[in-house]
N, C-alpha and C positions, 0 to 999 in steps of 0.2 A: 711411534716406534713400538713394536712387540719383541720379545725377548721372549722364545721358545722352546721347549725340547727341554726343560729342564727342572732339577729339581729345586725345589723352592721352600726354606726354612723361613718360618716367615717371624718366625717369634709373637704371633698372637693367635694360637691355638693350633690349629692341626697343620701339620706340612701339607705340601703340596708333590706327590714323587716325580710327576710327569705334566708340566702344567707351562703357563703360560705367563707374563705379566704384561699387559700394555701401560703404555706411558703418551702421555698428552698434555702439555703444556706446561712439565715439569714435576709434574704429579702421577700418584699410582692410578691411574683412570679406571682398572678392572684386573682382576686376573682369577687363575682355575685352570681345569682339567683338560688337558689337549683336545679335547672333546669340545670344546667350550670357546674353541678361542675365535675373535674375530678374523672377517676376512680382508676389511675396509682400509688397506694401510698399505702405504710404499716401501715401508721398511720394516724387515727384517730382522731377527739377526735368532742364528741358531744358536745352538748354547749343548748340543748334545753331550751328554754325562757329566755337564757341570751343577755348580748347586750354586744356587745366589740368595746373601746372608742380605737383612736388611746391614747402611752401613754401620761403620764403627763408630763409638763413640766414647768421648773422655771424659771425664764431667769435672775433674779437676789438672789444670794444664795452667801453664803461664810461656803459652806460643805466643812469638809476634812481640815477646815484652823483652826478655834478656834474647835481642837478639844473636841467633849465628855467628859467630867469628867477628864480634865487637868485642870490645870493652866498655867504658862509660859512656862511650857515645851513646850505643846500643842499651844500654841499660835504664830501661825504665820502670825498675820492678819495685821499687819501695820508697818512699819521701817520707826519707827519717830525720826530720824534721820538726814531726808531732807525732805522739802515738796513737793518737786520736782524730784519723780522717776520714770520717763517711761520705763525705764528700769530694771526693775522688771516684772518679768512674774508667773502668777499663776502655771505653771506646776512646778515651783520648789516649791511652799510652801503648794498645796495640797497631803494630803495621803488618797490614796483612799482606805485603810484599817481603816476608822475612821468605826465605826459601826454605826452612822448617814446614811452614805449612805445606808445599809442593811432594816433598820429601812423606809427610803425615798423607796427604792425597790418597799420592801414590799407592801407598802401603794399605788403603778402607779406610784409613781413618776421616770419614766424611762431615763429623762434626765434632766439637770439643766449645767445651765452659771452660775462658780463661779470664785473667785475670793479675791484680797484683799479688806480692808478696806477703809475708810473715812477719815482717820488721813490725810493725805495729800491732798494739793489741785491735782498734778496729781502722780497719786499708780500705773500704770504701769498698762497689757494685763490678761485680764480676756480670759476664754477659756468655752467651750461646751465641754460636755462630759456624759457617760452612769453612771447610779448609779449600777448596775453589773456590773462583768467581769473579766479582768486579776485584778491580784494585783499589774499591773505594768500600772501605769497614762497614761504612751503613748501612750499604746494600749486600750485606753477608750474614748479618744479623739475624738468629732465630727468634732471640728476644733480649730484653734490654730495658732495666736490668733484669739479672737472672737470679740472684743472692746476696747478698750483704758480709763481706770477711771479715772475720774476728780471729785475731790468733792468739792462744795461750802455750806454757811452757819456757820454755829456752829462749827461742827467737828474739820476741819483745825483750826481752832480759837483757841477754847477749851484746844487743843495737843499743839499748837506752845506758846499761854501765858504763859503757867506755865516752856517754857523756855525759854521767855524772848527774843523772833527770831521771826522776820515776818512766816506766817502770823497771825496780832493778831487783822485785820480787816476784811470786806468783800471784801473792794478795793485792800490792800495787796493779799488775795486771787489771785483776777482774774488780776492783776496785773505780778504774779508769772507764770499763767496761759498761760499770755499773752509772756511774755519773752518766754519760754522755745518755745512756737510755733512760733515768729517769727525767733529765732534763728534756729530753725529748717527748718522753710523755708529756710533762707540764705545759709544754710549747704547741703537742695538739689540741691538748684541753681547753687552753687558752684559744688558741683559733678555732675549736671547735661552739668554745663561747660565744666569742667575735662574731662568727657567722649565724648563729644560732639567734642574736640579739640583735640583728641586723634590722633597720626600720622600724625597732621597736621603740619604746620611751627611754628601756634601759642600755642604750647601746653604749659600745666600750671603746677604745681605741682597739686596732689593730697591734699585734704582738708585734717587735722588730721582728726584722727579717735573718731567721738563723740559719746557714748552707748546711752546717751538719744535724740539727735537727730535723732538717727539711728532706735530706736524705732517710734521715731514718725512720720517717713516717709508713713509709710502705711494709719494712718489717712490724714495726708496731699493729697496722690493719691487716699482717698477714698476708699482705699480696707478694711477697718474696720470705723466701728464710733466711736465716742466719748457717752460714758456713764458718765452722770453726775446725780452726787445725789445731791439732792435738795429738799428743802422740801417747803421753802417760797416762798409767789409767787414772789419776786423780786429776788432772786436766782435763779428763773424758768426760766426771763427775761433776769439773767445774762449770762444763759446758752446758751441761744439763740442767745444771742446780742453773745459773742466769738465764735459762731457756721458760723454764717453769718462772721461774720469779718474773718474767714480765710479761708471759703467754704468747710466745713466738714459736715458730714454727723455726726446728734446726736442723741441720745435717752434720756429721762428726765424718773430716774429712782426715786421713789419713789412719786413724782410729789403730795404732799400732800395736799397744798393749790389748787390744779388743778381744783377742782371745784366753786375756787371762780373765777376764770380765764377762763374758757370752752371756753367761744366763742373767744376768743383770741387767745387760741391756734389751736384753729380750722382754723381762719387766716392762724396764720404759719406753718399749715401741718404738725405740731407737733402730735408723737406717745409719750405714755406715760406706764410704768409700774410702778404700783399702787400698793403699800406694804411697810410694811407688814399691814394688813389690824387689825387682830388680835391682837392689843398692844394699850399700856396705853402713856398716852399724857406726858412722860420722860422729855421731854424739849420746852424748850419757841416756836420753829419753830416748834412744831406738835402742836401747845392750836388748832389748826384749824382742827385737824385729826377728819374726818367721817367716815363710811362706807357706804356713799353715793357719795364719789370722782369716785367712776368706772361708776359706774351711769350717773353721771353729764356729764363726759367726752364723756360717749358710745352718749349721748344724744345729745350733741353737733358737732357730727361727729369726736372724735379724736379715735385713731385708740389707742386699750389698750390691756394692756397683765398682771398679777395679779402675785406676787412674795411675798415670805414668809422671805425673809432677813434674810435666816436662817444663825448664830443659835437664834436671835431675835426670834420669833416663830419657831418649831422645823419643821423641809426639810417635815417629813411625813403630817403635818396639813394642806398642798396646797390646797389641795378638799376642806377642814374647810371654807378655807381663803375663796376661790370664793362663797361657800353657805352664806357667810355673806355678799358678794357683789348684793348677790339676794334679801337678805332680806334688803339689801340699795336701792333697785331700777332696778338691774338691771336682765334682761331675763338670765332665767338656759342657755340655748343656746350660750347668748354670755358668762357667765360667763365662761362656759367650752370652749371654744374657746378661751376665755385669760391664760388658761393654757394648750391649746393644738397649733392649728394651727397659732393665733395670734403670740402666744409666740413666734414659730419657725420663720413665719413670722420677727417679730421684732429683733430678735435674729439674723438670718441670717444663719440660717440651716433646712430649708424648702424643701429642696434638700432632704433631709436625715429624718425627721422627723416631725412630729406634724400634719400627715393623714394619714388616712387609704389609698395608691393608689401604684397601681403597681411600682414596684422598689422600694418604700421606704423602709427602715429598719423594721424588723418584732417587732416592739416596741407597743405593746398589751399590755389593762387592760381589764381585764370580769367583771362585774357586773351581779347579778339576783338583783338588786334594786337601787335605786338612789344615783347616784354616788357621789352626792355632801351634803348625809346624813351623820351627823355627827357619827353614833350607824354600817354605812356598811363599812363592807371591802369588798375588790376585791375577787372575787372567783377564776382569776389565773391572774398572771402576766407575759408577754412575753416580754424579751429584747436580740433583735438580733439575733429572732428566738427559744430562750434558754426556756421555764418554768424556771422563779425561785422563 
């Protein structure tokens, strides 16, 4: 399939005004200048005066979990139960027949990082994955796991009071936090002994087999970050301060108070995803909610990416979300860049999507008008090469 006649933002370097993209087995096979384009194809499809964005993307979202017009049935979002489970992974409590996703589709939103809740100080592996496709999760997956959640402030608080079990402070929180990560260290080291002593004279027993240590070994090597929600700015600090104490790689999701803190976090080379942007000041840790935090941050040099906390605002209002980030302050440019190649970026599936360029996945929105107008829909949407 070619897609012709059209202008082409690609979000990895120069646009394209009058150009071309082909697609081939679900991928960006090539694309350029009308001048440029192939001739070797059965189809089709002209696109004149439209502009095609690579698609949208959420990097923080809990689609498929609290779903649609349930109650408890539907509700898969927190087992508060422990506050302490790494071991819990989004592919078992997402269904990706929620009609949210169709709805998110519809609207660009071609991929989103969801996941569980807040109830716990650490909720176990959020995952990347497509809003079409099979109606079998695994085969929708970008990657998996994609983060590690930890949540501080109110949440954990809120959940654990009313049963009378840590945590029912902020220090209790990251206290909790702190256990289960350094027990985790000790439990690599030890297996890292085990293996290392392996066939030798001094060999050891093997460590028992621990699920939430086990889980948390990939943050500890670095091969995922830690996602913490937060909202206050000493929560932001706490984040930070546990990030550095065991050398992980983090991301500060929701980052509310972020613009009373900018240049601080600009220090610490802190990225931030900023959402939901769309919502009313619920509790005492958002009285500081603006929609000027994307703004503040892009201004201060922190690197940001814009999320709908859906189902807090619903998965399809992403484009909403970022147009109110414009009217806080900050450039239509970057705003679409914190839900396209930012996001992926921050996300850790940049490989795979959030620009228009050769190899990526064929994950296209068309617009004839401004994308981040609240009155337009998309004129077609491509995921995985597919119209749907």
């Amino acid at each position: 399939m070619i897609l012709y006649n059209a202008h082409i933002v690609t979000m990895a370097g120069e646009n394209i005004k009058n150009g071309f993209i082909e697609i081939r087995d679900g991928k960006i096979y090539s694309l350029g200048g009308m001048e440029n384009m192939p001739k070797q194809t059965d189809e089709y499809t002209d696109l004149d005066g439209k502009t095609v964005y690579p698609g949208f993307i959420d990097i923080h979202s809990h689609i498929g979990v609290w779903e649609d017009g349930l109650g408890f049935e539907g509700d898969d979002g927190n087992e508060e139960t422990d506050p302490a489970t790494p071991h819990l992974r989004a592919v078992d409590m997402i269904n990706p027949m929620d009609r949210c996703f169709t709805e998110a589709a519809k609207a660009g939103i071609t991929s989103v990082i969801s996941g569980m809740g807040s109830a716990n100080a650490i909720g176990g592996t959020f995952l990347a994955m497509k809003t079409a496709g099979s109606k079998n999760v695994d085969k929708r997956i970008i990657k998996n796991p994609i983060a590690m959640k930890f949540a501080l402030g109110e949440n954990p608080k809120s959940v654990y009071k009313d049963k009378d079990t840590a945590p029912i402070t902020r220090m209790a929180t990251a206290a909790i936090i702190r256990e289960n990560l350094y027990k985790a260290k000790r439990y690599l080291s030890d297996m890292e002994e085990y293996q290392r002593l392996q066939g030798t004279d001094d060999e050891v027993d093997m460590p028992d087999y621990d699920a939430k240590c086990e889980a948390l070994i990939p943050l500890l090597k670095k091969e995922i970050p830690a996602h913490f929600h937060c909202h206050r700015a000493d929560d932001i600090f706490t984040a930070i301060r546990i990030s550095k104490e065991f050398d992980i790689n983090y991301v500060l999701i929701h980052c509310t108070e972020g613009h009373l803190i900018a240049e601080e976090l600009k220090e610490e080379n802190a990225v931030a995803v900023v959402g939901p942007v769309l919502c009313d000041r619920s509790k005492p840790e958002l009285r500081n909610h603006t929609i000027e935090t994307a703004s503040a941050l892009y201004k201060a040099g922190v690197k940001i990416a814009i999320c709908n906390d859906h189902p807090v605002v619903p998965q399809q209002y992403l484009p909403l979300s970022a147009a109110l980030t414009v009217r806080g302050g900050l450039t239509e440019e970057e705003a679409l860049k914190a839900i396209t190649i930012n996001a992926a970026e921050i996300g850790g599936i940049a490989d795979r999507v959030g620009s228009i360029a050769v190899g990526k996945d064929a994950d296209l929105v068309v617009f004839d008008s401004d994308p981040l107008s609240a009155v337009n829909e998309p004129c077609m949407v491509i995921i995985d090469g597919k119209i749907i």
